[in-house]
PyMOL Python script that loads the backbone (N, CA, C, O; Angstrom):
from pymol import cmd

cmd.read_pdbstr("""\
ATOM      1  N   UNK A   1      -5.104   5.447 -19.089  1.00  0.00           N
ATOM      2  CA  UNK A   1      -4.399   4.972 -17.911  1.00  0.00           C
ATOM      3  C   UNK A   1      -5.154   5.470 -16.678  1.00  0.00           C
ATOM      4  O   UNK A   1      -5.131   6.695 -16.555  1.00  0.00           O
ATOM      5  N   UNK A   2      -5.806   4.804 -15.755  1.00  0.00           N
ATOM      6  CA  UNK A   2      -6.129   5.168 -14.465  1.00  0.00           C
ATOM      7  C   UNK A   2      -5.221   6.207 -13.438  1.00  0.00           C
ATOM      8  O   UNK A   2      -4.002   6.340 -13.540  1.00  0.00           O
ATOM      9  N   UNK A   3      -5.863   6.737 -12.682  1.00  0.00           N
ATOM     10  CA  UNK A   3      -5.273   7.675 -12.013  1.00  0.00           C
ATOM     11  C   UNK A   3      -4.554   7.004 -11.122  1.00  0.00           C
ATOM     12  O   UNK A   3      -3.395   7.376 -10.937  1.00  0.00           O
ATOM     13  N   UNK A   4      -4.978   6.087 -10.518  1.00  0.00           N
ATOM     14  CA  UNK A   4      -3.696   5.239  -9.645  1.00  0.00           C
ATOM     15  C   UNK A   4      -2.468   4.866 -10.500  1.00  0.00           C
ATOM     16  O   UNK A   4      -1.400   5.020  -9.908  1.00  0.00           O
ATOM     17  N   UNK A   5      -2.403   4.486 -11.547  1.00  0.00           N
ATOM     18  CA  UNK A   5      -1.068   4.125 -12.251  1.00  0.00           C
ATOM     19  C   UNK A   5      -0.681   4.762 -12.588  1.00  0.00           C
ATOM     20  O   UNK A   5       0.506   4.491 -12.773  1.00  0.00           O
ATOM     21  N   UNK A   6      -1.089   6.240 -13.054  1.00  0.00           N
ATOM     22  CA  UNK A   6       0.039   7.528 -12.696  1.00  0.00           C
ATOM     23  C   UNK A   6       0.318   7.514 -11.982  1.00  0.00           C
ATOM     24  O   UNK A   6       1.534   7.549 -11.795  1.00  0.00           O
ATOM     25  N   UNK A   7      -0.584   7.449 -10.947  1.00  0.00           N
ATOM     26  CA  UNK A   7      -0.172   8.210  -9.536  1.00  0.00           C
ATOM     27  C   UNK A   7       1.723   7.439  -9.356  1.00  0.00           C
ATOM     28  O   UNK A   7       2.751   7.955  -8.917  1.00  0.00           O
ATOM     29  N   UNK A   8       1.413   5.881  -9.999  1.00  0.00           N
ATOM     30  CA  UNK A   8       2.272   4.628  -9.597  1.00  0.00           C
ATOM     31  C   UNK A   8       3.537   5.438 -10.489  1.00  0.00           C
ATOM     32  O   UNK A   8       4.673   5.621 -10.051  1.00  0.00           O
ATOM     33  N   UNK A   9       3.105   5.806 -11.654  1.00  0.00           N
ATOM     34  CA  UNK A   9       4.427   6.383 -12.512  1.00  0.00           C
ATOM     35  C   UNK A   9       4.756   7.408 -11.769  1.00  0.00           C
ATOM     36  O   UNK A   9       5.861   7.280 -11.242  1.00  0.00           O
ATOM     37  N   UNK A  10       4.088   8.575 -11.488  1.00  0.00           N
ATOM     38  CA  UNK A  10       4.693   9.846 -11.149  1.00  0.00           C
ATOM     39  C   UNK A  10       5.395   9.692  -9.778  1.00  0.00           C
ATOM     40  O   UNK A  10       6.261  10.545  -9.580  1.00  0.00           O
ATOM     41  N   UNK A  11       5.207   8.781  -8.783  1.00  0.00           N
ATOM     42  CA  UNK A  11       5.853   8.555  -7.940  1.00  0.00           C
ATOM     43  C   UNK A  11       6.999   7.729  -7.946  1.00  0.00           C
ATOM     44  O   UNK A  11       7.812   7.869  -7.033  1.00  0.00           O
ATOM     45  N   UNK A  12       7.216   6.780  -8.948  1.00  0.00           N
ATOM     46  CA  UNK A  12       8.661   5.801  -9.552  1.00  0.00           C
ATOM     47  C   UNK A  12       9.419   7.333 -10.239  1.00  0.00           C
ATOM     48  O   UNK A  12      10.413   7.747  -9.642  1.00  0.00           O
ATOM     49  N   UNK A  13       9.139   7.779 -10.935  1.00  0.00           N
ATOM     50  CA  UNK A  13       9.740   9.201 -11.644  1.00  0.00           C
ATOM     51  C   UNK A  13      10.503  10.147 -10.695  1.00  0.00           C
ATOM     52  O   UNK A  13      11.602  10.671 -10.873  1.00  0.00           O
ATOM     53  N   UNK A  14       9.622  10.248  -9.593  1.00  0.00           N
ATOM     54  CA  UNK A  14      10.299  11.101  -8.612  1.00  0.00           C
ATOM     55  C   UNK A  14      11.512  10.288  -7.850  1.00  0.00           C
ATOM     56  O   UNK A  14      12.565  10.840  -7.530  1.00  0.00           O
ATOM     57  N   UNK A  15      11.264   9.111  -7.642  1.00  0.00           N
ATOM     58  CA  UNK A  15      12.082   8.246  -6.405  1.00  0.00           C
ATOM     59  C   UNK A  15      13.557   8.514  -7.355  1.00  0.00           C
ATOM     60  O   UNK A  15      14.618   8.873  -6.843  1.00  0.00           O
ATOM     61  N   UNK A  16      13.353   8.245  -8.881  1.00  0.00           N
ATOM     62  CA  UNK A  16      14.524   8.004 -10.241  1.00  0.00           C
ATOM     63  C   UNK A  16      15.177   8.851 -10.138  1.00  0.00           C
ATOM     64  O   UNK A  16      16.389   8.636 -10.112  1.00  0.00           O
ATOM     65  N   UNK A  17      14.481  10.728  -9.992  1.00  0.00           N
ATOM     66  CA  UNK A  17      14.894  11.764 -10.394  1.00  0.00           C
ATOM     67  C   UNK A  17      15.959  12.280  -8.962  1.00  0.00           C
ATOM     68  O   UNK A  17      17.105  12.729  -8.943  1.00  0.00           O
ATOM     69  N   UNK A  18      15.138  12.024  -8.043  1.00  0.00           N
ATOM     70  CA  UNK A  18      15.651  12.375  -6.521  1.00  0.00           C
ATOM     71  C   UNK A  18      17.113  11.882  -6.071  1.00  0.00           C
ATOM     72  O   UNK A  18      17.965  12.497  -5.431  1.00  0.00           O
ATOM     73  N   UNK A  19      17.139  10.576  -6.607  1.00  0.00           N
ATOM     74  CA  UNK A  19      18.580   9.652  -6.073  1.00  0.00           C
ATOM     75  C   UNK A  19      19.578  10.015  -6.336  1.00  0.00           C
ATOM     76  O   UNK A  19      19.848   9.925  -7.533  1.00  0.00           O
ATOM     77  N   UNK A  20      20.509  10.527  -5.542  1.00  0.00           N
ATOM     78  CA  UNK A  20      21.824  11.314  -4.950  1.00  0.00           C
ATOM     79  C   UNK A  20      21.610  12.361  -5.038  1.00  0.00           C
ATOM     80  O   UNK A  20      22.622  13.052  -4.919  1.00  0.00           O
ATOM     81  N   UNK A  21      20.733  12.881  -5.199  1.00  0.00           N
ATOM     82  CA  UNK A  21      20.667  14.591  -4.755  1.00  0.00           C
ATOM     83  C   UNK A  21      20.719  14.736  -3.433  1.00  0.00           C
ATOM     84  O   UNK A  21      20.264  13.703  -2.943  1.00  0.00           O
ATOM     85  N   UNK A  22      21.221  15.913  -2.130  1.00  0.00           N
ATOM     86  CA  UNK A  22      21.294  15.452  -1.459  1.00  0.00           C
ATOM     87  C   UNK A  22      20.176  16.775  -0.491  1.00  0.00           C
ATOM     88  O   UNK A  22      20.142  17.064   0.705  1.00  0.00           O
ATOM     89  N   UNK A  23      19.555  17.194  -1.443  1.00  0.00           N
ATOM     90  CA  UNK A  23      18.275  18.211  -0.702  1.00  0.00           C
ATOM     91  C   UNK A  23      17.195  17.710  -0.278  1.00  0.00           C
ATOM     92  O   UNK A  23      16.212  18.406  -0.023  1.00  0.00           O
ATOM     93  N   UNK A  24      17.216  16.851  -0.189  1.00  0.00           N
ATOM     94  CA  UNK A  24      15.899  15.802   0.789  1.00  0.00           C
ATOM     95  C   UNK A  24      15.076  15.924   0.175  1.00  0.00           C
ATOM     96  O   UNK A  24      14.033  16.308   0.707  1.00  0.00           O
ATOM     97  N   UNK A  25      15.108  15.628  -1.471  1.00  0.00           N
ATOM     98  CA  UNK A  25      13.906  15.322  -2.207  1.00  0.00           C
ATOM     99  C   UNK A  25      13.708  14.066  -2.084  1.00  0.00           C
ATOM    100  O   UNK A  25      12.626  13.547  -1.811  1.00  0.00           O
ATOM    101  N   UNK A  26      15.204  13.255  -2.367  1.00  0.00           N
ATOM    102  CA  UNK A  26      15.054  11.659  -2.048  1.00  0.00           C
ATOM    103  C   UNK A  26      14.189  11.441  -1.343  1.00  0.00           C
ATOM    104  O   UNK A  26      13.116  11.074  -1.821  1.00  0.00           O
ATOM    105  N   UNK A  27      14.372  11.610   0.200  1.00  0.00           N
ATOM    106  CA  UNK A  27      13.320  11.775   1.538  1.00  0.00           C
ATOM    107  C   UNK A  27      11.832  11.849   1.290  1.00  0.00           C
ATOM    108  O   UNK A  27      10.878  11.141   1.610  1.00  0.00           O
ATOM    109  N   UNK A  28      12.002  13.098   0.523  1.00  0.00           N
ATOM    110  CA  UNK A  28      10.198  13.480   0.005  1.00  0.00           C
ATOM    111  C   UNK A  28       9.291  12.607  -0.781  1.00  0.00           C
ATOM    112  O   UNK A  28       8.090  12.356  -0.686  1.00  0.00           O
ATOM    113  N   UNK A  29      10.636  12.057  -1.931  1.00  0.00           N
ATOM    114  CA  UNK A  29       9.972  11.200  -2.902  1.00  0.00           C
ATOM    115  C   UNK A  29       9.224   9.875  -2.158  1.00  0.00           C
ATOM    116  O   UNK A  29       8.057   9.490  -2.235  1.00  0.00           O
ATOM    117  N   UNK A  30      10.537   9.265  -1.306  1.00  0.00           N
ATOM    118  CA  UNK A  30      10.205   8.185   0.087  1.00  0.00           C
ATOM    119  C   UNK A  30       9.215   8.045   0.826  1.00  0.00           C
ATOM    120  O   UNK A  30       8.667   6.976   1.097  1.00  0.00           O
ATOM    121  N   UNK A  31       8.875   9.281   1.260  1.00  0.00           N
ATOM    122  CA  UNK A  31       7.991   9.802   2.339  1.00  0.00           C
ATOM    123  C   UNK A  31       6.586   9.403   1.298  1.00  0.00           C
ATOM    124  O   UNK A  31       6.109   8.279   1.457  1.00  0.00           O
ATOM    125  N   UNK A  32       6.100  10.106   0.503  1.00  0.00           N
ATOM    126  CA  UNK A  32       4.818  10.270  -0.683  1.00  0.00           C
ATOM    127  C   UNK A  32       4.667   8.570  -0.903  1.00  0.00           C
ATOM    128  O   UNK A  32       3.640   7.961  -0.604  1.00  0.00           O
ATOM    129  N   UNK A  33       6.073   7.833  -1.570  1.00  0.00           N
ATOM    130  CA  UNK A  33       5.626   6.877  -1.957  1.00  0.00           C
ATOM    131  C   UNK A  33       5.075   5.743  -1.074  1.00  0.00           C
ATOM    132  O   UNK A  33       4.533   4.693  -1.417  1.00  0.00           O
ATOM    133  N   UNK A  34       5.431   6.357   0.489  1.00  0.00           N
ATOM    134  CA  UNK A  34       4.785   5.042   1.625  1.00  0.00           C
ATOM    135  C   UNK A  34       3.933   5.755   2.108  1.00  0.00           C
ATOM    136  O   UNK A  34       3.702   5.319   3.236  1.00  0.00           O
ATOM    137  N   UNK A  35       3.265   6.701   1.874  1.00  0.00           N
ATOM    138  CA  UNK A  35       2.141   7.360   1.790  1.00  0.00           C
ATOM    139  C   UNK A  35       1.513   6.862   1.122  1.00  0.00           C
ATOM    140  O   UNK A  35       0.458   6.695   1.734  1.00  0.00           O
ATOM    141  N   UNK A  36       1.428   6.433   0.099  1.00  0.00           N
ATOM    142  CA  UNK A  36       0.613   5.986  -1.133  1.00  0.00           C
ATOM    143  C   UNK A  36       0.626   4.357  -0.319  1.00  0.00           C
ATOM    144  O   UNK A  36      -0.358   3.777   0.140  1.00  0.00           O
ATOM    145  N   UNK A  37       1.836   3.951  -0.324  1.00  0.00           N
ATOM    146  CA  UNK A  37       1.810   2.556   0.000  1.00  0.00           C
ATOM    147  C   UNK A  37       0.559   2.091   1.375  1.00  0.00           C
ATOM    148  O   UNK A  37      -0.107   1.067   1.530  1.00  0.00           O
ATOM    149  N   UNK A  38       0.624   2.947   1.920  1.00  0.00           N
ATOM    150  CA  UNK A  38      -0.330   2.822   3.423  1.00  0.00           C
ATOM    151  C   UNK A  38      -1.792   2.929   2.849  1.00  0.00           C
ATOM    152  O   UNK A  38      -2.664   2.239   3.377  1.00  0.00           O
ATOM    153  N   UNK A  39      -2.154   3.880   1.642  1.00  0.00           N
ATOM    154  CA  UNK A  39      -3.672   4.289   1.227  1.00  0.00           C
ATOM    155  C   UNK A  39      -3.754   3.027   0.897  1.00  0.00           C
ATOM    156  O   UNK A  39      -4.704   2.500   1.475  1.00  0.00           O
ATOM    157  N   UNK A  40      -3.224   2.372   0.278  1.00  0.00           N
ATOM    158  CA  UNK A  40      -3.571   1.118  -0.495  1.00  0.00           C
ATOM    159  C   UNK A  40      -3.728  -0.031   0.179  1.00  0.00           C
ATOM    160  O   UNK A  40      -4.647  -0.826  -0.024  1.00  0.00           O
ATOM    161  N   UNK A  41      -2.435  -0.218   1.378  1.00  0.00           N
ATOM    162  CA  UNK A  41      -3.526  -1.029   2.647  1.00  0.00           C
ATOM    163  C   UNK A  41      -4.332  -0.776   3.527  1.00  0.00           C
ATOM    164  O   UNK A  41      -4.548  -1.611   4.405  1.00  0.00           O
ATOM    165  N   UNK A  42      -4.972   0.435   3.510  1.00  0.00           N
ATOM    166  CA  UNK A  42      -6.149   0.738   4.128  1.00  0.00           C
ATOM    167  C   UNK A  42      -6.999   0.832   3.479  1.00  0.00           C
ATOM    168  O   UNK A  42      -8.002   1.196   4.093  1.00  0.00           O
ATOM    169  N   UNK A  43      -7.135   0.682   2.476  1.00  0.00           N
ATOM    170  CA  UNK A  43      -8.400   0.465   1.195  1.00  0.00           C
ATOM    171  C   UNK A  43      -8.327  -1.515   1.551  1.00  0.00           C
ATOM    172  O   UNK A  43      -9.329  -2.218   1.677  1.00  0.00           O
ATOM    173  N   UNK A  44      -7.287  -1.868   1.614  1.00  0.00           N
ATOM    174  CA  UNK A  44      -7.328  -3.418   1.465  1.00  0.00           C
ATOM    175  C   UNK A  44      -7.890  -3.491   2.572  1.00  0.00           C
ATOM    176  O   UNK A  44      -9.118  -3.578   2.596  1.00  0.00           O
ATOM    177  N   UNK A  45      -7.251  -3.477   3.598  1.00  0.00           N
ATOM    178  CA  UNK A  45      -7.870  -3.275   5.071  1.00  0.00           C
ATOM    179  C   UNK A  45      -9.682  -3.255   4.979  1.00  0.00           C
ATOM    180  O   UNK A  45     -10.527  -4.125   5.190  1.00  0.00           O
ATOM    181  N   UNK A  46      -9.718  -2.588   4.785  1.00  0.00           N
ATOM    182  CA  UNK A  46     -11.275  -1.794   4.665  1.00  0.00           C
ATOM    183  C   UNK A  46     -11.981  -3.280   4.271  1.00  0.00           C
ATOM    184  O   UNK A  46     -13.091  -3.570   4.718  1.00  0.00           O
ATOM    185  N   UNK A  47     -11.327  -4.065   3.508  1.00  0.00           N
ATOM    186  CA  UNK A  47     -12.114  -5.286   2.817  1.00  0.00           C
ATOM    187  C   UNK A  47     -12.252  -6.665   3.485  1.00  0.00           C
ATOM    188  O   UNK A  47     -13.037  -7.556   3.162  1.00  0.00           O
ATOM    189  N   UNK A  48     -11.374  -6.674   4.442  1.00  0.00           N
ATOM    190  CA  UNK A  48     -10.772  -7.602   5.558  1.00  0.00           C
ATOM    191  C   UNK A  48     -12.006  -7.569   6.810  1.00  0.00           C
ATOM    192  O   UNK A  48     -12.501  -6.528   7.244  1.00  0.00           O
ATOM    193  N   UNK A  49     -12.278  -8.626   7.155  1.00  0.00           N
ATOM    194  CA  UNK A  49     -13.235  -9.099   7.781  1.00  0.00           C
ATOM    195  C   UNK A  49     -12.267  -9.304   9.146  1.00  0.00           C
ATOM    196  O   UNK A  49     -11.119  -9.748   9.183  1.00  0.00           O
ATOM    197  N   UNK A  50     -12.974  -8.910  10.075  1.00  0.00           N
ATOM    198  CA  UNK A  50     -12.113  -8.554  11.477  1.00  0.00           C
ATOM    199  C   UNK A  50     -12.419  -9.731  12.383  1.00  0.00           C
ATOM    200  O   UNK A  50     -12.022  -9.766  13.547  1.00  0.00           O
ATOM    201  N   UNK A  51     -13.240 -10.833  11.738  1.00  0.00           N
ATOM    202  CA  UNK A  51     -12.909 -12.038  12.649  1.00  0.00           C
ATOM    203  C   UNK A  51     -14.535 -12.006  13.202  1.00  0.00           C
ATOM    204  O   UNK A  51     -15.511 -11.360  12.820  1.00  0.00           O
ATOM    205  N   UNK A  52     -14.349 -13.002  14.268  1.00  0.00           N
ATOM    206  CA  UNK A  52     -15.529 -13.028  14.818  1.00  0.00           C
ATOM    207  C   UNK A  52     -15.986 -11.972  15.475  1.00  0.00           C
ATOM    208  O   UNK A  52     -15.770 -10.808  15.138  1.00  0.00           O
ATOM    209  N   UNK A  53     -17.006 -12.527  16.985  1.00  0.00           N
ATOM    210  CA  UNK A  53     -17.488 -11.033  17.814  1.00  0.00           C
ATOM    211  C   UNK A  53     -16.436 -10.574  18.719  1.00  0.00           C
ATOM    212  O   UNK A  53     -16.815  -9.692  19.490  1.00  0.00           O
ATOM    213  N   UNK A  54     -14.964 -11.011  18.856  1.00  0.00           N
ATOM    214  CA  UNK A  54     -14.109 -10.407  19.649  1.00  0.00           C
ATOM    215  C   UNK A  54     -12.697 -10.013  19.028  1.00  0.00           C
ATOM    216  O   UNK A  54     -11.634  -9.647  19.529  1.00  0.00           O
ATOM    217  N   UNK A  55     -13.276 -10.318  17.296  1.00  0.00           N
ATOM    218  CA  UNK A  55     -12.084  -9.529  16.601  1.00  0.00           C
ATOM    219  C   UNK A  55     -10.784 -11.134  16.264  1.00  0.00           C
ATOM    220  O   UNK A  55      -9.919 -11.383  15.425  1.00  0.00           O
ATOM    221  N   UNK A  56     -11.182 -11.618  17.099  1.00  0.00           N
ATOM    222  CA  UNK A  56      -9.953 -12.909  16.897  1.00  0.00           C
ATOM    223  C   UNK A  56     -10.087 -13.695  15.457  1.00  0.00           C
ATOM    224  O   UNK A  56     -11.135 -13.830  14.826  1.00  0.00           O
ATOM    225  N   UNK A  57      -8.962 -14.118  15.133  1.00  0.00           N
ATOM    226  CA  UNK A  57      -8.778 -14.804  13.597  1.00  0.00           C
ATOM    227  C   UNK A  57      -9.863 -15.800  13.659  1.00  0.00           C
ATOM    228  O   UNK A  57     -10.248 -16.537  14.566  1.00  0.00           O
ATOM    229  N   UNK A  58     -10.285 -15.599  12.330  1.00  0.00           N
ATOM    230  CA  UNK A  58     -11.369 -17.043  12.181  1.00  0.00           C
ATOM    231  C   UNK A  58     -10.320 -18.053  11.005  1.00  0.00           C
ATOM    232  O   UNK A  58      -9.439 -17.866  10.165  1.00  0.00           O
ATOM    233  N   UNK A  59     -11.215 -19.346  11.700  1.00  0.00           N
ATOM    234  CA  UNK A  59     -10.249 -20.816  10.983  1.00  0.00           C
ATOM    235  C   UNK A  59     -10.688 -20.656   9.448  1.00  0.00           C
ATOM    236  O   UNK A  59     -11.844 -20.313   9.202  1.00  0.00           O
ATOM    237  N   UNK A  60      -9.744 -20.909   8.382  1.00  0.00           N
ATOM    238  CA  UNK A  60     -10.015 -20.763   7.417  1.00  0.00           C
ATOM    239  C   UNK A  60     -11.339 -22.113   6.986  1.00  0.00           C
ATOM    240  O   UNK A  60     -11.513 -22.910   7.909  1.00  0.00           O
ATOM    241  N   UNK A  61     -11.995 -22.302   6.016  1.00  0.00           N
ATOM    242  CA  UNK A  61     -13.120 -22.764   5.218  1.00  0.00           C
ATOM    243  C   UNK A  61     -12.283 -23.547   4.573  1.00  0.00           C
ATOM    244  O   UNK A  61     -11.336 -23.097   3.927  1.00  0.00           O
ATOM    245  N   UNK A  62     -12.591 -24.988   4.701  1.00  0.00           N
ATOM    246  CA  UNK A  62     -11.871 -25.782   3.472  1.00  0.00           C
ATOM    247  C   UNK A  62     -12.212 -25.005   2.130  1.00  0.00           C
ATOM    248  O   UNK A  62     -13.180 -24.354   1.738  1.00  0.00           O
ATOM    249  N   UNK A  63     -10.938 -25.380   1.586  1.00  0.00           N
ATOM    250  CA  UNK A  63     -10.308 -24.622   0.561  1.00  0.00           C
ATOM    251  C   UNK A  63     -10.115 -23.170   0.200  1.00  0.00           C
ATOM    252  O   UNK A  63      -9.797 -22.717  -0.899  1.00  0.00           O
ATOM    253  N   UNK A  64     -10.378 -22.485   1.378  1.00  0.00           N
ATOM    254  CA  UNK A  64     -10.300 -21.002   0.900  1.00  0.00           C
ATOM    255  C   UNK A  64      -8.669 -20.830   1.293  1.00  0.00           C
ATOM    256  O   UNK A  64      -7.954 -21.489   2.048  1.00  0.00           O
ATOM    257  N   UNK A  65      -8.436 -19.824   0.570  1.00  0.00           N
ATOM    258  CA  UNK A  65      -7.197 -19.372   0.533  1.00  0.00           C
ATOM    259  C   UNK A  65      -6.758 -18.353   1.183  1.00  0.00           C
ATOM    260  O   UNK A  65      -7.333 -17.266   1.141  1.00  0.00           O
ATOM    261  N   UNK A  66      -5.778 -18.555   1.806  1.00  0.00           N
ATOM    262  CA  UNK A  66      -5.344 -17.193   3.469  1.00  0.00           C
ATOM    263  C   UNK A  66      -5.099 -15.672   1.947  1.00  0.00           C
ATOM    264  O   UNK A  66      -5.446 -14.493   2.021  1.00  0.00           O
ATOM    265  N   UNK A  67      -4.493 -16.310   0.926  1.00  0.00           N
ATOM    266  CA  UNK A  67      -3.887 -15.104   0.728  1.00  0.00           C
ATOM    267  C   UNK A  67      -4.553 -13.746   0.501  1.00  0.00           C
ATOM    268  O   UNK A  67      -3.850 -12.833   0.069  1.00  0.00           O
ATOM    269  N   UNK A  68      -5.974 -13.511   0.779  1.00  0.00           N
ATOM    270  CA  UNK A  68      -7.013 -12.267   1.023  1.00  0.00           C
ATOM    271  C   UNK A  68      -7.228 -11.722   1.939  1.00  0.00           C
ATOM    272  O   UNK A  68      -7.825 -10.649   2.027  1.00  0.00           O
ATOM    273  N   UNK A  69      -6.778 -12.369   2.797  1.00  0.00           N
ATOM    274  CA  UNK A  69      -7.502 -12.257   4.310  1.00  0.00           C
ATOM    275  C   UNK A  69      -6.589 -11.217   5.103  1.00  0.00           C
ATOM    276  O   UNK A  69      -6.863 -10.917   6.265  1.00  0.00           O
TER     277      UNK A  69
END
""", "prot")
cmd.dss("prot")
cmd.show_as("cartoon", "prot")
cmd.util.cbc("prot")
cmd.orient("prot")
């Protein structure tokens, strides 16, 4: 198993274990897992082409598909 899909289990495990406790682990578990959630669109990010020379959206390419971009 890759270290990201632990990472994906050990953080579902915590969110499971945390819920109604009321010592702000919930919170913690929350906090980590949109932590994680943000690394992962800034890795996507990172892959995303920022447009032309002033950054503005470029027109899509017949047939390419928005959903990468």
């Amino acid at each position: 198993m890759s270290s990201d899909t632990e990472r994906h289990h050990l953080l579902l495990s915590a969110l499971k274990a945390a819920q109604g406790k009321g010592e702000g682990s919930f919170e913690q578990a929350v906090t980590a897992a949109f932590e994680h959630v943000f690394e992962h669109l800034d890795r996507l990010n990172s892959h995303v082409s920022l447009g032309g020379p002033d950054g503005e959206d470029q027109p899509l390419k017949p047939g390419e598909s928005s959903t990468l971009r």
